[in-house]
GUKOLVO-620489 format. One line per 5 residues: number of its first residue (from 1); their letters; for each residue x, y, z of C-alpha. Coordinates in steps of 0.02 Angstrom, whole numbers. Example, Ala and Ser with C-alpha at 12.3 -4.5 7.8 and 13.67 -1.06 7.14 Angstrom:
<vogus>
1 = AS = 615:-225:390; 684:-53:357
</vogus>
This chain:
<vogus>
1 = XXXXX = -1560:3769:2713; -1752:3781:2736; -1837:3699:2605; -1983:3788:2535; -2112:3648:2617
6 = XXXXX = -2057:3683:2773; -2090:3852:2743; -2277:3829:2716; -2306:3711:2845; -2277:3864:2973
11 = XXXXX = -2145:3763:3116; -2229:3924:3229; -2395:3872:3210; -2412:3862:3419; -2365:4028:3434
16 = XXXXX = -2430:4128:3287; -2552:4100:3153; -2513:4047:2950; -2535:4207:2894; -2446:4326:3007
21 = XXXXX = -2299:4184:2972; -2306:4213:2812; -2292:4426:2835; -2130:4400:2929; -2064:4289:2822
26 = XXXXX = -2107:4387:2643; -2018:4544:2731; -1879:4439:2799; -1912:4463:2981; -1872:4269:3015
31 = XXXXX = -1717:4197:3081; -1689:4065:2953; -1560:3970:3056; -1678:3974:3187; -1811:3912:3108
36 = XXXXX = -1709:3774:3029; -1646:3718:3218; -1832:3711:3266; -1876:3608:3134; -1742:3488:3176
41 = XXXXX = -1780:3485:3355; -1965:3451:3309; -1914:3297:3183; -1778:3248:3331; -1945:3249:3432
46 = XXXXX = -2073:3161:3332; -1921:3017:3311; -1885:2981:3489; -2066:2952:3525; -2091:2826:3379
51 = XXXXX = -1965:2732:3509; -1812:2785:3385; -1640:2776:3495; -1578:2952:3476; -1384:2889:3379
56 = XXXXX = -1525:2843:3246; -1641:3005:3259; -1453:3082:3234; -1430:2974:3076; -1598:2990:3009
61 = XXXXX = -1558:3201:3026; -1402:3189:2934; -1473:3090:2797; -1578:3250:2781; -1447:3382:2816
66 = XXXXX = -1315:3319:2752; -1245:3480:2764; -1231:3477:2960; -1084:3381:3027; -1165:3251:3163
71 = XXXXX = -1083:3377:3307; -1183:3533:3242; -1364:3416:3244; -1349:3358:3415; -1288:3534:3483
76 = XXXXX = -1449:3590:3380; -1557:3425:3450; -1484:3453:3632; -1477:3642:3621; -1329:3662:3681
81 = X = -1243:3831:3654
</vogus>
């Protein structure tokens, strides 16, 4: 799941300030499996341009999520639906 760290670090930040991220997530307004795929994406992102080939941004994910089988990260990486 999200870890708490993530959490704090606001993945929204672009869009909406700290604070109001932290309203709508106190009352539970926040998609957590949403939130979780845009974190991925992001790390997916920040990987490839460190020249990472993306079979080992995929690896590096899993390591992290463990819980994702390697199918669910690139559908989430990819955004395929």
């Amino acid at each position: 799941m999200i870890s708490p760290e993530n959490l704090e670090k606001n993945p929204l930040s672009d869009l909406i300030s700290d604070e109001t991220f932290q309203e709508l997530h106190s009352r539970g307004l926040l998609n957590k499996k949403s939130l979780r795929d845009l974190i991925i994406r992001k790390k997916y992102q920040t990987l490839r341009e460190k020249n990472i080939s993306a079979r080992e941004a995929i690896n590096i994910l899993r390591k992290e999520y463990g819980y994702l089988q390697p199918d669910t990260l690139r559908k989430i990486v990819y955004n395929i639906k």
